[in-house]
C-alpha positions in Angstrom: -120.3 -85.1 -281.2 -120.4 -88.4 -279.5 -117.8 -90.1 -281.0 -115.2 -86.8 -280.4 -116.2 -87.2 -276.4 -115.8 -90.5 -276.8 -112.2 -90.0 -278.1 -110.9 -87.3 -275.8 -111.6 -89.6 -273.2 -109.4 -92.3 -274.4 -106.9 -89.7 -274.7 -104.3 -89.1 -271.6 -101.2 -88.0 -270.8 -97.8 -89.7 -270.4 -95.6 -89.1 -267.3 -92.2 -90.2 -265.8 -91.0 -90.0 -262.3 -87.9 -90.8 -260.2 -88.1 -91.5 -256.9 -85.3 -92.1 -254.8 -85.1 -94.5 -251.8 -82.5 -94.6 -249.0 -79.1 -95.7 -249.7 -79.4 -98.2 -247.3 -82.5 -99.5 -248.0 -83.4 -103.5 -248.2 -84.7 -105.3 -251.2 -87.9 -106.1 -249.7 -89.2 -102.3 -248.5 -87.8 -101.1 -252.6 -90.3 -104.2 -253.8 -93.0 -102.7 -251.6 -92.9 -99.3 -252.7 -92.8 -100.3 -255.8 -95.7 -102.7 -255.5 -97.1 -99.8 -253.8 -96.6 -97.3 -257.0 -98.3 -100.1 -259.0 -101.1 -100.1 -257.2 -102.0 -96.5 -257.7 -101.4 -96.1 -261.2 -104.1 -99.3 -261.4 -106.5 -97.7 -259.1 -106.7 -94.5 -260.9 -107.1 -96.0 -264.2 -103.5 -95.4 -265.7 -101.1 -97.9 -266.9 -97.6 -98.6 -266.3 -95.2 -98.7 -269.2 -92.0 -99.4 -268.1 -89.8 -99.7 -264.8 -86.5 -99.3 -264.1 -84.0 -100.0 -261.1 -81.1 -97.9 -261.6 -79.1 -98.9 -258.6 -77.7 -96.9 -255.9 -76.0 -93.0 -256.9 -74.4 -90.4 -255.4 -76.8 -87.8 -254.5 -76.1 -84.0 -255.5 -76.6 -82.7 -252.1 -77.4 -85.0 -248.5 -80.7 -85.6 -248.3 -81.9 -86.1 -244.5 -78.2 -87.9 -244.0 -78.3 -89.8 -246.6 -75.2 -89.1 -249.0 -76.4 -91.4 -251.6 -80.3 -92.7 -252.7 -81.3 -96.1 -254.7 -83.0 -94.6 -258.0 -86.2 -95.6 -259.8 -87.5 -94.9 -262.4 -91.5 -95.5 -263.9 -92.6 -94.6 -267.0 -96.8 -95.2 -267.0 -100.0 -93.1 -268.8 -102.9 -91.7 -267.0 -105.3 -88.8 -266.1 -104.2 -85.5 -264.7 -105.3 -86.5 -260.9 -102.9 -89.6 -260.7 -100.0 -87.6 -260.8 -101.2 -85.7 -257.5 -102.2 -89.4 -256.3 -98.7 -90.8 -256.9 -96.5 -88.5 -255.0 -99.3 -88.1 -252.1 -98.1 -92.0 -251.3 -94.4 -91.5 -252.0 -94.6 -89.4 -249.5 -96.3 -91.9 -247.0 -93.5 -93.8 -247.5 -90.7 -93.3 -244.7 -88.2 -95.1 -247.1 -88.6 -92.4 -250.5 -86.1 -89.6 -250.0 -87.8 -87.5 -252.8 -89.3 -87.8 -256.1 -89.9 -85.9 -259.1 -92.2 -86.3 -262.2 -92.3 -84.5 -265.8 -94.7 -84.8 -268.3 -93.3 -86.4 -272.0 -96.2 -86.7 -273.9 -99.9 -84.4 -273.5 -102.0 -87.1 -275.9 -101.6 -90.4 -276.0 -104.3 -92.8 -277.6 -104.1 -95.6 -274.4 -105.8 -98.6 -276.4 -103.0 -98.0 -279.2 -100.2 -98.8 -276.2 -98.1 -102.6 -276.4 -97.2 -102.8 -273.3 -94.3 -105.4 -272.6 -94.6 -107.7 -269.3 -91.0 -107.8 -268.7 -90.4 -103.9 -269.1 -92.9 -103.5 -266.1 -91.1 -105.6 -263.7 -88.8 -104.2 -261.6 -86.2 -106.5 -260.9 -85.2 -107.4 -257.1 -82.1 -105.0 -256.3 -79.5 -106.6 -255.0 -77.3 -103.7 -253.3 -73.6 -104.8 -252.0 -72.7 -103.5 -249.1 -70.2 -100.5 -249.3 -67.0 -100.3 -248.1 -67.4 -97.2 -246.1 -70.8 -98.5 -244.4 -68.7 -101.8 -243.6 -65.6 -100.2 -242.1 -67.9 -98.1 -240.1 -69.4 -100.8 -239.1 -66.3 -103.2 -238.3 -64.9 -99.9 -236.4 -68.3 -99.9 -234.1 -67.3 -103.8 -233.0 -63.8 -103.2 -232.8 -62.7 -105.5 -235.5 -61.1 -102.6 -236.8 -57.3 -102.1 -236.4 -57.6 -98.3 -236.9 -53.4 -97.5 -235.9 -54.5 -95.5 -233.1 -53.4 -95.7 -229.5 -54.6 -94.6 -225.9 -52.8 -91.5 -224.5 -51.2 -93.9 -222.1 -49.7 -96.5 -224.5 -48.3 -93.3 -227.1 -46.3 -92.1 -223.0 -44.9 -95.8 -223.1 -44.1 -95.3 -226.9 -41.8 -91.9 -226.0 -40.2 -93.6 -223.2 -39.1 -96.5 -225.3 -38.4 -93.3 -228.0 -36.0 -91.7 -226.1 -34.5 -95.3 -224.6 -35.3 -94.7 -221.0 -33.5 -92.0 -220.3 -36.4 -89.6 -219.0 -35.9 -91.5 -216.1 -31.8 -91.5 -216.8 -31.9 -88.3 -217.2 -33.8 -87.3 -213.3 -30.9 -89.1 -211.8 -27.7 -88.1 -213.2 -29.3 -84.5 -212.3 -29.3 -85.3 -209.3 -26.0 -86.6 -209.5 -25.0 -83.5 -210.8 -26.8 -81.3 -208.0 -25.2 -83.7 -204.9 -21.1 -83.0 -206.7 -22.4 -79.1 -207.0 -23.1 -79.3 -203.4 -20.2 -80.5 -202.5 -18.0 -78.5 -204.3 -19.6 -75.2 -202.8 -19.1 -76.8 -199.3 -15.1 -77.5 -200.2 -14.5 -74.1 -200.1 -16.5 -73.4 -196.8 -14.6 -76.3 -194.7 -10.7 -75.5 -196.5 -11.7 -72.0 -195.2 -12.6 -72.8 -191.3 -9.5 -75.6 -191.4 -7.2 -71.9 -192.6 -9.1 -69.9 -189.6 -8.1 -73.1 -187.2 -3.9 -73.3 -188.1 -4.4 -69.1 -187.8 -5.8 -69.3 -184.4 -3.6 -72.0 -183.5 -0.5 -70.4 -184.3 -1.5 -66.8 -182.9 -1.6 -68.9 -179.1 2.0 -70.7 -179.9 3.3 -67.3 -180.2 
């Protein structure tokens, strides 16, 4: 009866979870986390098995702005309550976007497991800088040559359009009103000078 105790103890359960960080996160806070994820799965007896950077993805929806998330993922064996433990500190952590954890295997022998030293060392990320975050940010300093122009400059841009002649255009209009005005005052002075000779040769009679 011992020796079965004894066994079932030995006995736990393997696990895998993904967290995702921010897309625009450093490689110093991703170490920390992860340092962070080691340290619980040590505290609460478990062991890690393997970790893995995946790099930075799009994400299927925005999560809290954030279109895309740096993935990780951990592979480690433990006791039912680590599990609970684990995601109580990803959450702690102002950097994880969200996480999620499956269960692979429900017994696993722990003091059968080979556990490699370079398959539980997550290697320093080394994210490039996108081009969209470094427009943005180029745009923001105004080292950006966007193609746009102020209201004022596009006015100067018609002007030159139409080769000046908005402003051609107001005087030969007035040009044209001054000749109307003196053509409908022609008629008003021929017809005064007509009354005049009339009058004038009414008195010669």
């Amino acid at each position: 009866m011992a020796e079965v105790t004894m066994t079932q103890k030995l006995k736990s359960k393997e696990y895998e979870t993904i967290y995702v960080l921010r897309g625009d996160v450093d490689a110093d806070t991703a170490e920390k986390v992860q340092q962070r994820v080691s340290e619980v799965i040590s505290r609460e007896s478990g062991k890690m098995t393997k970790v893995e950077a995946w790099g930075r993805r799009k994400l299927a929806y925005p999560v809290a702005k954030q279109k895309k998330g740096v993935y990780v993922f951990v592979k480690y064996v433990g006791q039912g309550g680590l599990v609970a433990e684990l995601e109580r500190n990803l959450k702690l952590q102002d950097s994880v976007l969200k996480f999620q954890t499956v269960q692979t295997h429900h017994d696993v022998d722990v003091s059968a497991l080979t556990i490699d030293p370079e398959e539980v060392k997550m290697a320093r990320l080394e994210l490039p800088v996108e081009e969209e975050e470094k427009e943005s940010r180029e745009r923001s300093l105004g080292l950006l040559d966007t193609g746009e122009q102020s209201p004022r400059s596009r006015s100067y841009d018609r002007d030159e359009e139409f080769g000046g002649d908005r402003g051609k255009g107001k005087e030969e209009g007035k040009e044209e009103a001054k000749e109307e005005g003196k053509e409908k005052e022609a008629p008003a002075s021929e017809a005064v000078e007509e009354k005049a000779a009339d009058s004038t040769e009414g008195k010669g009679e």
